[in-house]
C-alpha positions in Angstrom: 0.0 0.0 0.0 3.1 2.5 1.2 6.0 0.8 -1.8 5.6 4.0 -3.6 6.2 5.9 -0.4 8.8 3.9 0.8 10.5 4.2 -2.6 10.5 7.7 -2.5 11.9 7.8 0.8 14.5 5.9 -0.3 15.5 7.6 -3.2 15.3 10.7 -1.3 17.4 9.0 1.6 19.9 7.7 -0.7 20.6 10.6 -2.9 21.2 13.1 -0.5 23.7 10.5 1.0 25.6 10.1 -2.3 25.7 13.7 -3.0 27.1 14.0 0.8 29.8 11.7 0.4 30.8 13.2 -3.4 31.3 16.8 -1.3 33.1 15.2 1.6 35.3 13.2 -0.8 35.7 16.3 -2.9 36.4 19.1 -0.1 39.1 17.0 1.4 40.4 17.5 5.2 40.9 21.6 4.7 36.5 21.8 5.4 37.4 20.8 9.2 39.4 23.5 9.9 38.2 26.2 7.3 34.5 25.8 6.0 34.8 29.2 4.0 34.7 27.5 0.7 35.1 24.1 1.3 38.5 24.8 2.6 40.3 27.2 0.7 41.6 30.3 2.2 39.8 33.6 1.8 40.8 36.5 -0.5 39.3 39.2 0.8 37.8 40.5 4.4 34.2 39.5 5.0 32.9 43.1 6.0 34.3 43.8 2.3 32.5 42.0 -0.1 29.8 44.2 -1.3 29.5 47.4 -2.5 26.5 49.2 -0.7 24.0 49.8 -3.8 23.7 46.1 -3.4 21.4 46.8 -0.2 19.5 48.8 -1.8 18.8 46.5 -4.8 18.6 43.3 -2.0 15.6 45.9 -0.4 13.9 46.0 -3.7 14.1 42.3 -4.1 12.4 41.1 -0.7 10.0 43.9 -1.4 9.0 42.0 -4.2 9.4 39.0 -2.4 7.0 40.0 0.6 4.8 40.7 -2.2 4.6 37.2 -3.4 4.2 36.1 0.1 1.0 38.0 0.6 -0.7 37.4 -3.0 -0.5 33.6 -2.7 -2.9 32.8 0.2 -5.0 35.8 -1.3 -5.3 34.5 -4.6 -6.9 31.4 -2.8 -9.7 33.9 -0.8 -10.4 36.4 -3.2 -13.4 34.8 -4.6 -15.1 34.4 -1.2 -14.1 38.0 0.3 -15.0 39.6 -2.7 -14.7 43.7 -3.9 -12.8 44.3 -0.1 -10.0 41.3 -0.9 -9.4 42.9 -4.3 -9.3 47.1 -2.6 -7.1 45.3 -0.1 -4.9 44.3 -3.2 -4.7 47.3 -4.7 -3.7 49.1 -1.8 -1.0 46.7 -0.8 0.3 47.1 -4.8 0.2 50.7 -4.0 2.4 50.8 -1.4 4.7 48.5 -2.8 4.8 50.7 -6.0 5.8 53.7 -4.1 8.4 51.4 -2.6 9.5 50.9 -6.6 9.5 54.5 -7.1 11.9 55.5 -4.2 14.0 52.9 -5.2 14.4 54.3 -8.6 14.8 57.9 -7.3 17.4 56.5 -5.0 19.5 54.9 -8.6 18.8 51.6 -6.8 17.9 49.9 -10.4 20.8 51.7 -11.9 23.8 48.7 -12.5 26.7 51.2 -13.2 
């Protein structure tokens, strides 16, 4: 009654195992002692990586992805709410559009 379950399982079980083993094999003894790239010694100072109009841009992304949050479930209500789901979607659009606009203003969508 459960095989296809069980088989599943298995394959799940089994191939995360393999694909463990292939990175343990791969990384080598360096990963005990230095996990920063499986092993290899860092080129540069954490704290230095990014250049700050990547915040801005990383704002605009989980702006978009808060938006995607919300409109799932509410694409599964709107029918029974009715004219106040869809206001209530509008709204939330607007705000995240003036959210797009400062962005903009700010040069956060410029990639010079």
């Amino acid at each position: 009654m459960y095989q296809g379950v069980l088989v599943m399982l298995a394959t799940a079980v089994s191939a995360v195992a393999v694909v463990w083993l292939v990175h343990r094999w791969v990384a080598g003894p360096a990963l005990q002692v230095l996990p920063f790239q499986s092993g290899l010694l860092p080129q540069e100072h954490a704290l230095s990586r990014y250049h700050v109009r990547w915040y801005l841009a990383t704002l605009l992304f989980l702006a978009f992805d808060v938006e995607m949050l919300f409109m799932y479930p509410w694409a599964v209500v709107v029918a029974d709410l009715g004219a106040s789901a869809v206001l209530e979607m509008f709204l939330f659009l607007g705000a995240l559009l003036v959210a797009v606009v400062w962005a903009w203003r700010e040069g956060a969508l410029r990639w010079v």
